[in-house]
VEXRODREN-256142 format. One record per residue (C-alpha): residue number from 1; residue in three letters; x, y negated, z negated. Coordinates in pm, whole numbers. Example, Ala and Ser with C-alpha at 12.3 -4.5 7.8 and 13.67 -1.06 7.14 Angstrom:
+-----+---------+--------+--------+--------+
! num ! residuo !     c1 !     c2 !     c3 !
+-----+---------+--------+--------+--------+
!   1 !     Ala !   1230 !    450 !   -780 !
!   2 !     Ser !   1367 !    106 !   -714 !
+-----+---------+--------+--------+--------+
***
This chain:
+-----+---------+--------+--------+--------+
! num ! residuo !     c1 !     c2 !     c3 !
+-----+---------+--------+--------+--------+
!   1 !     Unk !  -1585 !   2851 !   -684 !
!   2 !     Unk !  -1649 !   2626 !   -975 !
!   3 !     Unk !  -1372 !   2393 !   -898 !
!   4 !     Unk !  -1493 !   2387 !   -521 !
!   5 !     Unk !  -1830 !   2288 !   -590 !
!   6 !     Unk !  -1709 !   2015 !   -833 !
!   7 !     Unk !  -1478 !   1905 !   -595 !
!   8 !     Unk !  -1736 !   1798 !   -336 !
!   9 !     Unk !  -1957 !   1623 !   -570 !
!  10 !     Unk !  -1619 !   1449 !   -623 !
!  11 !     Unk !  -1555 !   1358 !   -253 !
!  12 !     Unk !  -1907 !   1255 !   -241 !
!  13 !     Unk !  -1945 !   1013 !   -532 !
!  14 !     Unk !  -1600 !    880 !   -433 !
!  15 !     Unk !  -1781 !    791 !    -59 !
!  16 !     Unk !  -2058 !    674 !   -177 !
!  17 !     Unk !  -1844 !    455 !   -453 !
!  18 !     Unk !  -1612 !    346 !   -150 !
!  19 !     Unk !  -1943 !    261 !     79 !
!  20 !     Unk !  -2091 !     36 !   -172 !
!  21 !     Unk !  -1745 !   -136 !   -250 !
!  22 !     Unk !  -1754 !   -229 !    102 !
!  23 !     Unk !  -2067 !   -381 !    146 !
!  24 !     Unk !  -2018 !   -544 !   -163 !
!  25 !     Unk !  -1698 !   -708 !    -93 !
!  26 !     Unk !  -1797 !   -827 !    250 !
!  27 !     Unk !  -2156 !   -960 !     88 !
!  28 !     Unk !  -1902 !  -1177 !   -215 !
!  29 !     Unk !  -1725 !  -1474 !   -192 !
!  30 !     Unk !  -1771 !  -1848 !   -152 !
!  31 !     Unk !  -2086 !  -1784 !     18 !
!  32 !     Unk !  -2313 !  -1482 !   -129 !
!  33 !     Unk !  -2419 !  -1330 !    212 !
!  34 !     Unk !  -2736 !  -1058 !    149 !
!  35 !     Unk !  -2713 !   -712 !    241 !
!  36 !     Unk !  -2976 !   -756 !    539 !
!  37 !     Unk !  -2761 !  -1016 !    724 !
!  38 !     Unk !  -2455 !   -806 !    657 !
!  39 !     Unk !  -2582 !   -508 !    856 !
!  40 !     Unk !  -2819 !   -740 !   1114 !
!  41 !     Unk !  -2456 !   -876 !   1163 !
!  42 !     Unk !  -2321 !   -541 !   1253 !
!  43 !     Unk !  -2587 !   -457 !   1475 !
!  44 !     Unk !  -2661 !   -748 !   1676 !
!  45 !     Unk !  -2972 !   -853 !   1514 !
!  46 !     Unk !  -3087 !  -1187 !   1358 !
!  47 !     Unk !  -2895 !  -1341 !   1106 !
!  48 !     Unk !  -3042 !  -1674 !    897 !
!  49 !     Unk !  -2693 !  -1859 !    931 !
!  50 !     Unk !  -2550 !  -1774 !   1238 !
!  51 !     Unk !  -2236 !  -1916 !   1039 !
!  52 !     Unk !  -2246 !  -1617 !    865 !
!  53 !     Unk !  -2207 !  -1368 !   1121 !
!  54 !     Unk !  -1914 !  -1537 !   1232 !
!  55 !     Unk !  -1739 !  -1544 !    861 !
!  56 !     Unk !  -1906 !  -1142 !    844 !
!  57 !     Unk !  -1713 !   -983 !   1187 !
!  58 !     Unk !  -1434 !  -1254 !   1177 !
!  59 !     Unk !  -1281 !  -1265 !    833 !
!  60 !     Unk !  -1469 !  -1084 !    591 !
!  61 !     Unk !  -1464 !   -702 !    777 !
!  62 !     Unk !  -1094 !   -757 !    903 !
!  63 !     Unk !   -999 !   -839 !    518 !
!  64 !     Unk !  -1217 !   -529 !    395 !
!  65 !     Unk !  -1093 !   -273 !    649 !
!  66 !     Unk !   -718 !   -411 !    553 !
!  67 !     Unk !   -806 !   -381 !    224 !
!  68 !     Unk !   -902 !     -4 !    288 !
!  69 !     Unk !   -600 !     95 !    469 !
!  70 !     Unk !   -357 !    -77 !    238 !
!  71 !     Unk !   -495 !     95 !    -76 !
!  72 !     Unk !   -512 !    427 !     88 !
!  73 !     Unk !   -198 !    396 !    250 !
!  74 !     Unk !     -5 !    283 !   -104 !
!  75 !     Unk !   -182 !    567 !   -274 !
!  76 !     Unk !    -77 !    818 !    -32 !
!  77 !     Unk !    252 !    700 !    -29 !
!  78 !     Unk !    294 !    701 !   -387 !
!  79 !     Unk !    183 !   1057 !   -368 !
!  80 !     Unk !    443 !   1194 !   -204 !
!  81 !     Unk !    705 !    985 !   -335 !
!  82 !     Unk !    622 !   1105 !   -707 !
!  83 !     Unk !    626 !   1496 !   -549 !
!  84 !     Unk !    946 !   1470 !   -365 !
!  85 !     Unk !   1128 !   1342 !   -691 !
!  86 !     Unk !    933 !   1497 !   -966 !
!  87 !     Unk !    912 !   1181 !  -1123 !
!  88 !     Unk !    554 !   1053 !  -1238 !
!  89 !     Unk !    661 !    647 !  -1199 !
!  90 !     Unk !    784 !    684 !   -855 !
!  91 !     Unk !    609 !    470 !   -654 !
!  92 !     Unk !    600 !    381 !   -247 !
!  93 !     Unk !    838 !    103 !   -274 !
!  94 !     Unk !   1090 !    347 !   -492 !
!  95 !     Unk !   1314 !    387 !   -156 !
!  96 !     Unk !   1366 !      8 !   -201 !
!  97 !     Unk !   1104 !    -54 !    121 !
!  98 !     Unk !    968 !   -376 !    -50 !
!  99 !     Unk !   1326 !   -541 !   -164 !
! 100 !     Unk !   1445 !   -523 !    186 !
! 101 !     Unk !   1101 !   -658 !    331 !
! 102 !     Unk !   1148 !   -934 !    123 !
! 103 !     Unk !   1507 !   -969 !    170 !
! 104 !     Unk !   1367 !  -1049 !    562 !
! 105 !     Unk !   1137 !  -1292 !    486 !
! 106 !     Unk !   1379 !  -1478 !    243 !
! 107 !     Unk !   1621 !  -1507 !    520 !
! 108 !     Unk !   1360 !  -1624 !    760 !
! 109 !     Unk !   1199 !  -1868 !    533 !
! 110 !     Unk !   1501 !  -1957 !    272 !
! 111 !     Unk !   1749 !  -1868 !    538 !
! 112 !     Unk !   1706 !  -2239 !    724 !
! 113 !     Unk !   1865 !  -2408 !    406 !
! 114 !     Unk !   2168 !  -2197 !    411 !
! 115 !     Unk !   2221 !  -2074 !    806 !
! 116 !     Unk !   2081 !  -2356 !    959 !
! 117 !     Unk !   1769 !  -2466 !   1162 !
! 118 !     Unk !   1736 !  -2142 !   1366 !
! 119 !     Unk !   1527 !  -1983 !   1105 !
! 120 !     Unk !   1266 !  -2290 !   1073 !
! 121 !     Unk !   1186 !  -2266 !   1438 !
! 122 !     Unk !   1153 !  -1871 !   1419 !
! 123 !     Unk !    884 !  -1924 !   1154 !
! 124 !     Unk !    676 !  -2139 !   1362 !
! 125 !     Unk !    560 !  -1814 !   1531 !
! 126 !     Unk !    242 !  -1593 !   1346 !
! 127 !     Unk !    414 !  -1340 !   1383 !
! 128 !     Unk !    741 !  -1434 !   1263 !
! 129 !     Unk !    711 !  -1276 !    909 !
! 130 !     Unk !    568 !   -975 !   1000 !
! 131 !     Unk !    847 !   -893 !   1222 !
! 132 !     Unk !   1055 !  -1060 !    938 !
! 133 !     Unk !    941 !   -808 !    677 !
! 134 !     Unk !    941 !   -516 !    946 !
! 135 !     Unk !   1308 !   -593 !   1029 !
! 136 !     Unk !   1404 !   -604 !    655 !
! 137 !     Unk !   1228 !   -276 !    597 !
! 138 !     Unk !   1366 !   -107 !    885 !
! 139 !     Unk !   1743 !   -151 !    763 !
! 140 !     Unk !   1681 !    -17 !    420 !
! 141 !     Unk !   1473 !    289 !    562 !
! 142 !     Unk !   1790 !    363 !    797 !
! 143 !     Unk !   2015 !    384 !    571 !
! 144 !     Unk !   1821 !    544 !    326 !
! 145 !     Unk !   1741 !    842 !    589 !
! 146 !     Unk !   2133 !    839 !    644 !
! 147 !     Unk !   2219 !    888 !    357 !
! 148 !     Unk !   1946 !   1161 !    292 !
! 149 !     Unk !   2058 !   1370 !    567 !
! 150 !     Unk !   2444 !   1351 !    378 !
! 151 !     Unk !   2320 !   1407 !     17 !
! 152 !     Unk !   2157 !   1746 !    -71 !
! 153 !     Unk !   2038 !   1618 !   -447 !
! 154 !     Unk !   1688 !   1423 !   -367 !
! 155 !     Unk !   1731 !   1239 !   -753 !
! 156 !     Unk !   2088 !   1086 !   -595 !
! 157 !     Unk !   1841 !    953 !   -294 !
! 158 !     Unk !   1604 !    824 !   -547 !
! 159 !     Unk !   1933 !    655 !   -769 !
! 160 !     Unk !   2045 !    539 !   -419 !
! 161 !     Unk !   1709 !    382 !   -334 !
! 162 !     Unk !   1692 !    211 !   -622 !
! 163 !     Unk !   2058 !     40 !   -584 !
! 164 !     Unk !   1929 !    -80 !   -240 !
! 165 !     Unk !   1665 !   -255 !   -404 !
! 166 !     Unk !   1899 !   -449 !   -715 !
! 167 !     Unk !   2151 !   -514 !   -374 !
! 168 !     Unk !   1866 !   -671 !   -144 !
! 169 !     Unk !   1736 !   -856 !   -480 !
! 170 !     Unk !   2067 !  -1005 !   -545 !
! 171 !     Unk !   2075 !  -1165 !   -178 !
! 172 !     Unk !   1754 !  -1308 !   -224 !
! 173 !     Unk !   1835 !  -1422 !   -574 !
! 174 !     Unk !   2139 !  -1640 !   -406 !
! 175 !     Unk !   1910 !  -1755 !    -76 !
! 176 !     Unk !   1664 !  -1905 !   -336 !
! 177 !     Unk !   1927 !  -2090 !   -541 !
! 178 !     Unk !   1978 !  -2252 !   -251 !
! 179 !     Unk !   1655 !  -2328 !   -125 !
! 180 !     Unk !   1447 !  -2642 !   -159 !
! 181 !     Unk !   1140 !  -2589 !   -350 !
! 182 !     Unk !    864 !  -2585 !    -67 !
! 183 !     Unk !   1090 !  -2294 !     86 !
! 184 !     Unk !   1091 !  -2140 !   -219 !
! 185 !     Unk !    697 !  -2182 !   -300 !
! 186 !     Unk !    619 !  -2062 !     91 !
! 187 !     Unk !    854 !  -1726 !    -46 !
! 188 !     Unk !    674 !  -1683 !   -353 !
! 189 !     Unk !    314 !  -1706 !   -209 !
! 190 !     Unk !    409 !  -1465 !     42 !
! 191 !     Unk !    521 !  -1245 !   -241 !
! 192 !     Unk !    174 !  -1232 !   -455 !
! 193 !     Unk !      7 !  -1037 !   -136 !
! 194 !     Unk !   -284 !  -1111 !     89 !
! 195 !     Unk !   -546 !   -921 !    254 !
! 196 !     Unk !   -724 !  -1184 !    445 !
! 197 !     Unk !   -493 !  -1333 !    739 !
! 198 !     Unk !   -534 !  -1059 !    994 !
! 199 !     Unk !   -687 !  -1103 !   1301 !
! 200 !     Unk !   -829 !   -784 !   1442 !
! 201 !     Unk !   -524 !   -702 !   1662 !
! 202 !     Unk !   -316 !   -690 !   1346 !
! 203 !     Unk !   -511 !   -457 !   1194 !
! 204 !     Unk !   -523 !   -237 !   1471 !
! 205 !     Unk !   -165 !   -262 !   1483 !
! 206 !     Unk !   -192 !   -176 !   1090 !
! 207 !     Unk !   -446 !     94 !   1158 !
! 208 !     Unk !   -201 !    295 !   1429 !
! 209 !     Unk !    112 !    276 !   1165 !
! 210 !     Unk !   -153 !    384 !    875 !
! 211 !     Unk !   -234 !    696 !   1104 !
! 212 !     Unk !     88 !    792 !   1182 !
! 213 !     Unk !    143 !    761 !    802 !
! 214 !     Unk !   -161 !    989 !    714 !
! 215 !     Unk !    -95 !   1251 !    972 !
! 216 !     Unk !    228 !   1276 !    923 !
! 217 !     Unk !    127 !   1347 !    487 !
! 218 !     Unk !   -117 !   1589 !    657 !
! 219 !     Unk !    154 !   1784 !    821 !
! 220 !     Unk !    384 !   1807 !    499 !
! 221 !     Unk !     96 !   1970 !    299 !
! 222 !     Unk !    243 !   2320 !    294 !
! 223 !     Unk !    614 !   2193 !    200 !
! 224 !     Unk !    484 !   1898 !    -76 !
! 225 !     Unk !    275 !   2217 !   -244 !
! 226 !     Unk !    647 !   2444 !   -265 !
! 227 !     Unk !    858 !   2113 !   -373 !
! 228 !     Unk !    644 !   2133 !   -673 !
! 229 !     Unk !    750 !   2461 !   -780 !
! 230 !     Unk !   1099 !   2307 !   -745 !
! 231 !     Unk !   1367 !   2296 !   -478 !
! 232 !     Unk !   1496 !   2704 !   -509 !
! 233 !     Unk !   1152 !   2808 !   -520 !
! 234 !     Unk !   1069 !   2613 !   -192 !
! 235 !     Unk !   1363 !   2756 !      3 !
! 236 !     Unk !   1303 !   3084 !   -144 !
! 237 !     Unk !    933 !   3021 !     51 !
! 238 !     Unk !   1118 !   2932 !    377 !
! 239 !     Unk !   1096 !   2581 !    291 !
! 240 !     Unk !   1392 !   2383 !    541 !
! 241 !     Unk !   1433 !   2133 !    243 !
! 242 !     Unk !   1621 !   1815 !    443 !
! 243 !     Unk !   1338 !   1858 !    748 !
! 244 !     Unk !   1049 !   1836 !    518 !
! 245 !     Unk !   1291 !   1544 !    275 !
! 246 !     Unk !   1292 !   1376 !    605 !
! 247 !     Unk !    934 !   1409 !    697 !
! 248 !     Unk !    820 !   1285 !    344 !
! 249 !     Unk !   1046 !    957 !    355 !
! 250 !     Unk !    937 !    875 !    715 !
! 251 !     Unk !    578 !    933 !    634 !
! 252 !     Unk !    618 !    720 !    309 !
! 253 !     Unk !    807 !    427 !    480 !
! 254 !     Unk !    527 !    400 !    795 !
! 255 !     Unk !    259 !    373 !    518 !
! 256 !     Unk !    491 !    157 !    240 !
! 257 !     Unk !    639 !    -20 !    553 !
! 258 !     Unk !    385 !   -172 !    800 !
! 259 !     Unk !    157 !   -233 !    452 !
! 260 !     Unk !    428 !   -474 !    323 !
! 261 !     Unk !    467 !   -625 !    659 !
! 262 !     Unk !     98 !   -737 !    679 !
! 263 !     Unk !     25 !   -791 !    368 !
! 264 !     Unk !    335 !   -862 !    143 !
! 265 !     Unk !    408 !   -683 !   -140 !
! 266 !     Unk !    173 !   -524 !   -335 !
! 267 !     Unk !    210 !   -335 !   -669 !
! 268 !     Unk !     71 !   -127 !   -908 !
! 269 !     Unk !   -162 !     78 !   -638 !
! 270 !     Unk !     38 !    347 !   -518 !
! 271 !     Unk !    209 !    395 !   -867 !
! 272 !     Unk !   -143 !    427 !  -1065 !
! 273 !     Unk !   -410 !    620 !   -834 !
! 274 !     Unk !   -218 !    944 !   -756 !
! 275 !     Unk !   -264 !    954 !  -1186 !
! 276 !     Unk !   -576 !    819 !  -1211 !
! 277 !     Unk !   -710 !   1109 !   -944 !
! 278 !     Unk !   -505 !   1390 !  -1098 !
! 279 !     Unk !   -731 !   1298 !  -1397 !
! 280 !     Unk !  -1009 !   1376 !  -1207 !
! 281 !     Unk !   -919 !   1633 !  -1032 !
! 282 !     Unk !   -757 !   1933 !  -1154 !
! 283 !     Unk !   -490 !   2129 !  -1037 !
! 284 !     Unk !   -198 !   2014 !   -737 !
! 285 !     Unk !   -275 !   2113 !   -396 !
! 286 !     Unk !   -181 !   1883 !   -193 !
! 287 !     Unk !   -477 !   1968 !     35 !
! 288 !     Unk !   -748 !   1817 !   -230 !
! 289 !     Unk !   -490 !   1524 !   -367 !
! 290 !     Unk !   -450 !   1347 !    -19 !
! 291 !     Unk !   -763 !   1286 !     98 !
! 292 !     Unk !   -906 !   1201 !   -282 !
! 293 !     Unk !   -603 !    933 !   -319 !
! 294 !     Unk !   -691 !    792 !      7 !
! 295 !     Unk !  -1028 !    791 !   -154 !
! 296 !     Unk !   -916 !    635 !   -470 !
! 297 !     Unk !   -668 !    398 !   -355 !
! 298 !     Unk !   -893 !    252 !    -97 !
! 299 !     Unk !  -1162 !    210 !   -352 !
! 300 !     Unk !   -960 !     26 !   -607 !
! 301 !     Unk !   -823 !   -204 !   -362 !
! 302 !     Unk !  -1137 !   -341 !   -209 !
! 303 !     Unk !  -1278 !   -407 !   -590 !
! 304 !     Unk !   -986 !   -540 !   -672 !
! 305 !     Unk !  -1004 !   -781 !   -329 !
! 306 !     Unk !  -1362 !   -867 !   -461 !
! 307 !     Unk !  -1255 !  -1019 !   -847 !
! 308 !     Unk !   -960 !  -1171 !   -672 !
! 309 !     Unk !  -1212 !  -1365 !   -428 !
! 310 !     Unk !  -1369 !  -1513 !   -692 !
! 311 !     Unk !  -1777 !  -1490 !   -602 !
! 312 !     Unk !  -1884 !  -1866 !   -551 !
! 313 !     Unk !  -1558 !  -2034 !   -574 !
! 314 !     Unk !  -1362 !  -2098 !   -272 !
! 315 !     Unk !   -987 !  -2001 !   -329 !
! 316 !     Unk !   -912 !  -1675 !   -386 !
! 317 !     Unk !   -630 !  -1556 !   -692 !
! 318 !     Unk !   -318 !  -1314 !   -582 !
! 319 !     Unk !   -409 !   -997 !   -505 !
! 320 !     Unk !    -51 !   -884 !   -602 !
! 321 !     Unk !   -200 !   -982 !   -951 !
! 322 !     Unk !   -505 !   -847 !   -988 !
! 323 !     Unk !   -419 !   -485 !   -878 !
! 324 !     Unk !   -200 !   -468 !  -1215 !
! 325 !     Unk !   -420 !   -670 !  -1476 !
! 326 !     Unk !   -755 !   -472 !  -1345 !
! 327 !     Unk !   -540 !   -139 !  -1241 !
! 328 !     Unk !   -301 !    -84 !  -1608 !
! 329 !     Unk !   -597 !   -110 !  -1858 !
! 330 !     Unk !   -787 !    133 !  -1692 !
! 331 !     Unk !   -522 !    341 !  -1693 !
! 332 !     Unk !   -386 !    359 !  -2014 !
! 333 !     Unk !   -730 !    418 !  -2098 !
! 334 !     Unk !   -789 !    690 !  -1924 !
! 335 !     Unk !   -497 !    847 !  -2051 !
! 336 !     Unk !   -528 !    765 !  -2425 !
! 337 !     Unk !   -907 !    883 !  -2381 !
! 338 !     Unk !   -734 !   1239 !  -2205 !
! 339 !     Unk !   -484 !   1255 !  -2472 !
! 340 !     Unk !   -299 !   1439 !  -2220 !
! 341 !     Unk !    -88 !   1334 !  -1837 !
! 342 !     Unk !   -132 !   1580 !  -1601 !
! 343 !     Unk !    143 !   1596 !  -1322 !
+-----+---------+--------+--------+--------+
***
């Protein structure tokens, strides 16, 4: 009953933290924008620059809500990736997700140099890197749920995931040593992560994958609960271990997946919150851990979008960056203040 009651006031503070980040990081940036105009904006009323309403509904709440569903998502992600292996620095791009999304976009954008010109007209399109990244992501989920379904040892799927990721790295080590350097910068930009080039149909598109994501966590609940107990114990519940293996990695690469695509690669997030809210929270039902990392990873995303915009300054620094120099103090903090890791 306790651990109920403290539980909403939890959920609650964490809204109320997540409202205000919101507000706040659509008010910041190169132009300070009051709170007034930010929700006349919203609602059709008067706003002193009608500049503003423009930069409010056209870039700044597109970035925000990305921001949102890419911290979420990561966290979520992370979540289950760190139950299904039992292994507290899992993370969402463990299943090597992010090497072969970048392994796309080095072939679209480094691949010109070595292949020919074919690539440099594909990435004349806006969407050519999404698709690039989608593409490259898609492969490495295949034939990581192939090999899943042949394997009955989940650590041999993690080990597996992780040689996907050294082989995709090595291709895109030899694609850049053959690249000219404004290839090479375009790859490396894309690689520190952005929040702010989606138009509104891009995040929708985001949005639908993020659901699909989310619901699909939702469903796994019950069987994420019984992995924790371990694999014997689970099966021993009625647990159909490869369905709900299955379930997990599809869930995790929709989230890890369509994120990436978007938005590039972005670290630290979905490795860090399911900790920092375990801290928080005690005990492991799945049922209270979701919705408070979707919470928590939203929440440090958007304040990490607002240092990395820079209030007053017009250029904004990697968000790729920021997530681990604001996101790894805090918590080794946390944890040296604990003296304990719960997991």
């Amino acid at each position: 009953m306790i651990d109920s009651k403290r539980n909403k006031i939890i959920f609650i503070v964490l809204g109320i933290v997540l409202l205000f980040s919101v507000f706040l990081n659509i008010s910041l940036g190169s132009v300070t924008i009051p709170l007034k105009d930010i929700l006349n904006a919203f609602t059709g009323g008067e706003v002193e620059k009608e500049s503003w309403r423009y930069i409010i509904l056209n870039y700044r709440s597109p970035k925000v809500i990305t921001a949102v569903l890419a911290g979420s998502g990561l966290a979520v992600s992370g979540l289950l990736m760190q139950t299904l292996f039992k292994n507290p620095l899992a993370g969402p791009y463990v299943l090597g997700l992010s090497s072969g999304a970048s392994l796309g976009v080095a072939f679209l954008i480094m691949g010109a140099s070595v292949f020919g010109g074919l690539f440099g007209i594909l990435l004349l399109s806006k969407w050519s890197l999404v698709i690039a990244s989608s593409l490259g992501s898609l492969l490495v989920l295949l034939a990581v749920v192939i090999t899943s379904v042949k394997l009955r040892d989940t650590m041999a799927i993690l080990i597996i995931g992780l040689m996907f990721a050294n082989l995709t790295a090595a291709v895109v080590s030899v694609l850049a040593y053959f690249s000219p350097a404004s290839q090479l910068q375009q790859y490396i930009f894309w690689s520190f992560g952005s929040l702010g080039n989606l138009s509104w149909n891009e995040v929708l598109i985001l949005g639908i994958f993020w659901f699909l994501g989310i619901m699909l966590s939702i469903y796994s609940i019950k069987n994420l609960n019984s992995l924790l107990l371990g694999e014997q114990y689970a099966k021993s519940l009625g647990t159909k271990i490869g369905r709900s293996r299955f379930i997990i990695i599809v869930a995790t690469s929709l989230l890890a997946g369509s994120i990436t695509a978007f938005s590039g690669p972005i670290a630290f997030v979905g490795l860090a919150v399911p900790h920092l809210i375990r801290q928080v929270i005690p005990g492991a039902n799945h049922l209270i851990l979701i919705p408070a990392v979707i919470f928590g990873g939203a929440i440090l995303m958007v304040f990490c979008d607002i240092v990395a915009q820079l209030p007053g300054i017009e250029y904004s620094l990697p968000i790729n960056a920021i997530t681990s120099l604001i996101g790894a103090p805090v918590v080794i903090w946390i944890l040296v203040r604990k003296r304990k890791f719960n997991f």
